[in-house]
C-alpha positions as CSV (number, residue, x, y, z in Angstrom):
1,X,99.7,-60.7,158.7
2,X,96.1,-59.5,159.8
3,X,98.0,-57.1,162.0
4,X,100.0,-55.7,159.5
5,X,97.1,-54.8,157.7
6,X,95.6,-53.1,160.3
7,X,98.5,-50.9,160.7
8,X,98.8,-50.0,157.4
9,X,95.4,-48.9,157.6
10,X,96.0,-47.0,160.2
11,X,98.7,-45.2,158.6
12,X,96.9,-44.3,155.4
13,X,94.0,-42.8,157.4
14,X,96.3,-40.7,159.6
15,X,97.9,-39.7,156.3
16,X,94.8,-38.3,154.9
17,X,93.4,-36.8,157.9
18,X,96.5,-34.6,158.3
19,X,96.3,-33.9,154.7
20,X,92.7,-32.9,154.9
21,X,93.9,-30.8,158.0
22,X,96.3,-28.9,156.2
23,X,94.8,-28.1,153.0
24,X,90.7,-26.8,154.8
25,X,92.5,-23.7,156.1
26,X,94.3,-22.9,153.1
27,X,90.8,-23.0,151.4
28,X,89.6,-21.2,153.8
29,X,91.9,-18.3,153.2
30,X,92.0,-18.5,150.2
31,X,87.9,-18.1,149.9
32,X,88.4,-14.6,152.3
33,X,90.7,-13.3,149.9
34,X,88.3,-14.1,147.0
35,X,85.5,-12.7,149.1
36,X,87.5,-9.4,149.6
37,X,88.2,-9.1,146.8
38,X,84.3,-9.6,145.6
39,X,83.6,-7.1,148.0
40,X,85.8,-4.4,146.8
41,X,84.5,-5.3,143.3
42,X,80.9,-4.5,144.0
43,X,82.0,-1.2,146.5
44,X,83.6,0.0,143.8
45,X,81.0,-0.4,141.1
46,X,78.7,1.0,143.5
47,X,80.5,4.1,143.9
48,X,80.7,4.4,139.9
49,X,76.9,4.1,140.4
50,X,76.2,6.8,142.6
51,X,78.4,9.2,141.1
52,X,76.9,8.9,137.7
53,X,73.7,9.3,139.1
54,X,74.6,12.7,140.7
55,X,76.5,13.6,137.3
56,X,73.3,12.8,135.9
57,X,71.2,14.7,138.6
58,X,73.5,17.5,137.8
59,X,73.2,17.6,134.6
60,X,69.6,17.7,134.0
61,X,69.6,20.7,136.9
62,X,71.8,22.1,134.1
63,X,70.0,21.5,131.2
64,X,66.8,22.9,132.6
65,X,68.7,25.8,134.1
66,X,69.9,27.0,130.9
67,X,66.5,26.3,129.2
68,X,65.2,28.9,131.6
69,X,67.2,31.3,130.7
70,X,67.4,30.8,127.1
71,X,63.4,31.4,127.4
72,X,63.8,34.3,129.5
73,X,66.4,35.7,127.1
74,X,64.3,35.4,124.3
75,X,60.8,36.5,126.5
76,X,62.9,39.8,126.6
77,X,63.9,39.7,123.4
78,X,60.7,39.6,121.7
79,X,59.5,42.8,124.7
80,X,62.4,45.0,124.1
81,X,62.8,44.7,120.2
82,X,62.4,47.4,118.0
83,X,60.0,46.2,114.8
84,X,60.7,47.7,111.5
85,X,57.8,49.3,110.0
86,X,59.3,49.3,106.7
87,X,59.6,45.6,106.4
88,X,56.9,44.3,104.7
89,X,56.8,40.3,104.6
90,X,55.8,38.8,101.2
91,X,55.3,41.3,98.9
92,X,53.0,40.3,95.7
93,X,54.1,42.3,92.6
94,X,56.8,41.8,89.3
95,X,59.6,41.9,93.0
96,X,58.6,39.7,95.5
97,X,60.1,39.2,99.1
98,X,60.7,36.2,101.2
99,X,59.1,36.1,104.8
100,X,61.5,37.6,107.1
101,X,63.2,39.9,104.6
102,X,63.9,43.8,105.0
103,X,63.4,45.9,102.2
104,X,66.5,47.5,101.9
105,X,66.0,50.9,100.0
106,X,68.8,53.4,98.2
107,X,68.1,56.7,96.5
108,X,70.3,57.3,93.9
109,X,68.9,60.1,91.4
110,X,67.1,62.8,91.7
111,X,66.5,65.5,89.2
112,X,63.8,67.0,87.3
113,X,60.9,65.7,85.5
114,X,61.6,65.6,81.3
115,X,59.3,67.4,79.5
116,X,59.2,65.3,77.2
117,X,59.4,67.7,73.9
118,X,62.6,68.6,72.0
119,X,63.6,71.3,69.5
120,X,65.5,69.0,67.2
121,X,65.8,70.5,64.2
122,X,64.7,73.8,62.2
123,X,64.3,74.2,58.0
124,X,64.6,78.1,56.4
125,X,62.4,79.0,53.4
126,X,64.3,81.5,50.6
127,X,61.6,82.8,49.6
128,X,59.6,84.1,52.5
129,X,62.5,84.0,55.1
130,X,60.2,81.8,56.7
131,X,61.5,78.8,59.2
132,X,60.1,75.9,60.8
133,X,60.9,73.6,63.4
134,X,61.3,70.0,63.8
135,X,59.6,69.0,67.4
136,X,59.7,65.7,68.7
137,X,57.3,64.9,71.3
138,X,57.6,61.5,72.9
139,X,57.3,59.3,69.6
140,X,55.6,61.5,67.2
141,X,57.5,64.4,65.5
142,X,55.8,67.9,64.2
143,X,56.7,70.8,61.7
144,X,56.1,74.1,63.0
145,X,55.9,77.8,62.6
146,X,55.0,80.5,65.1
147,X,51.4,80.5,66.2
148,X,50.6,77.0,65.1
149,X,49.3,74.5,67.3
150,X,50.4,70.5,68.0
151,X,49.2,68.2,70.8
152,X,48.5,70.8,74.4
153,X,50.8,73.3,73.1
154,X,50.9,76.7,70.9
155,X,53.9,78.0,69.5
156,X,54.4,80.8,71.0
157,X,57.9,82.5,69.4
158,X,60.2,81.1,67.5
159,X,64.2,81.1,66.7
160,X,67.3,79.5,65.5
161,X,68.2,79.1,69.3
162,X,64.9,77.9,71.2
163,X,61.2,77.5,70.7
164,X,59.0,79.0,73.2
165,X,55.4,77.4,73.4
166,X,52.4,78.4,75.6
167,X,50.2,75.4,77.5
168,X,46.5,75.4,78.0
169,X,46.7,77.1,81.0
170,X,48.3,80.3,79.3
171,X,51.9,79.1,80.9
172,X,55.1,79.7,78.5
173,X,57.8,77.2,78.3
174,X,61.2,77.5,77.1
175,X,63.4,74.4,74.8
176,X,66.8,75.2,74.0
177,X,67.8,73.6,70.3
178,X,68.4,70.3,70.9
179,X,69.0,70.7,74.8
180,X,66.5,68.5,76.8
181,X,63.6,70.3,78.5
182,X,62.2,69.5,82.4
183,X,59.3,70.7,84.1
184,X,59.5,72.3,87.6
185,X,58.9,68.8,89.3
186,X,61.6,66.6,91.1
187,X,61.4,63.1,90.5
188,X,63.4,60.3,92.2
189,X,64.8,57.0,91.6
190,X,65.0,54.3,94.4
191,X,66.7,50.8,94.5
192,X,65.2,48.1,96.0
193,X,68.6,45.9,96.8
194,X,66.9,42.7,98.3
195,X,65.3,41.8,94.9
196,X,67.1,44.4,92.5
197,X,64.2,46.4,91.9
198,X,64.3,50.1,90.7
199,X,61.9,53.1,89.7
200,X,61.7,56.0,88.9
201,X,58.6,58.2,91.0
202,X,57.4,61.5,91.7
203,X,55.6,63.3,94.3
204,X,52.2,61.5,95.3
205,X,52.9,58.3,93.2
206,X,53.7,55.0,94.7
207,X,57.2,52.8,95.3
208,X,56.3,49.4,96.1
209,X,54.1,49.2,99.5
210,X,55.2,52.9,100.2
211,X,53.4,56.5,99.1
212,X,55.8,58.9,97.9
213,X,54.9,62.2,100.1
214,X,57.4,65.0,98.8
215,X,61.1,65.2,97.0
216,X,63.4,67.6,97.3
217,X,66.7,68.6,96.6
218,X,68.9,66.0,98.8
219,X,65.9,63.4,99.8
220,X,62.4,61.6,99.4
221,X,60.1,61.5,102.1
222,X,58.0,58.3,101.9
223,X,54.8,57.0,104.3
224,X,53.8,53.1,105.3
225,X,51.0,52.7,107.8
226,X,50.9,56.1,109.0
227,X,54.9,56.0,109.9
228,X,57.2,58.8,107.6
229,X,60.6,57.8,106.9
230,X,63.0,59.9,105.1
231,X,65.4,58.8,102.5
232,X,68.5,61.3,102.1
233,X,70.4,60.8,98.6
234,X,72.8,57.6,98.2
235,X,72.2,56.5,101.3
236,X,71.2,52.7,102.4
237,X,68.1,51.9,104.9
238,X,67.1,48.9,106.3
């Protein structure tokens, strides 16, 4: 019986020795597959690594390489560029201008200065034959007859058709019946079409920041810091 007991033993232990046998090299493979497979793992996220480094290397070389030129560019920029004399920044006056902004500038009259007087109306005496004229002059109006005087002037000769009258300076000037009347004297009107502003000017008087030098028939000629620049007649300048 003790024999039999023995064997048994026996058995069982051979049993689990060849068991044990069989199953360490399957664990054994199976632990190199795992391991090669961990290996590729990291290989691969080492690659992944390194090239997102050099993406990142390459994109800072990149970055700084157009920064570079972008300052070069605009070193140029700032060498070559013309400045606009005309362009005054922040202008203080009834029409200001941002900083930055042109004045943009448009003739678009010229003619001759009014006179400012006007034969407007005439009244005939019966008795005399006598007549005298109605003549406005800016807001006042005057009755007159040949030879009298009102405001600078002296009436010089007399008519149903015009009114001739003689300035201080012994000069004659001609008004038509109710025709207006203009001196020998150009006068101009300019646009300012970045803020809407207009006027009306003459020779020596001022437009804005600019002196108005002479007008003639097709143009004004205007100064700014010692530069000219000429304006011809419905044109736009910048």
């Amino acid at each position: 019986m003790k024999e039999k007991y023995e064997n048994l033993e026996k058995v069982i232990f051979f049993v689990l020795l060849c068991l044990v046998l069989g199953v360490i090299p399957v664990l054994f493979n199976k632990a190199a597959a795992n391991n090669d497979i961990l290996d590729k793992k990291i290989q691969r996220l080492s690659t992944r690594s390194t090239q997102s480094a050099a993406g990142s290397r390459d994109y800072t070389k990149t970055e700084e390489y157009l920064n570079i030129e972008e300052q070069t560019v605009r070193a140029l920029s700032s060498v070559t560029s013309k400045r606009n004399i005309f362009s005054e920044h922040g202008y203080n006056k009834s029409v200001d201008i941002a900083a930055g902004d042109r004045r943009v500038l448009q003739v678009i009259e010229i003619g001759f200065k009014p006179l400012g007087i006007e034969y407007q109306g005439k009244v005939f005496f019966k008795d005399d034959n006598e007549m005298l004229a109605q003549v406005n002059m800016y807001k006042k109006s005057y009755l007159v007859k040949e030879g009298s005087h009102f405001a600078y002037y002296q009436v010089h000769e007399l008519n149903e058709k015009f009114i001739k009258l003689k300035d201080k300076k012994g000069k004659v000037i001609e008004i038509k019946y109710r025709q207006k009347a203009y001196v020998n004297e150009r006068v101009a009107k300019i646009n300012e079409l970045t803020r809407g502003y207009s006027e009306t000017v003459t020779k020596n008087s001022n437009f804005l920041e600019y002196k108005v030098l002479d007008i003639d028939e097709d143009s004004v000629l205007l100064s700014h810091q010692g530069q000219h620049l000429r304006l011809e007649k419905g044109m736009v300048y910048k």
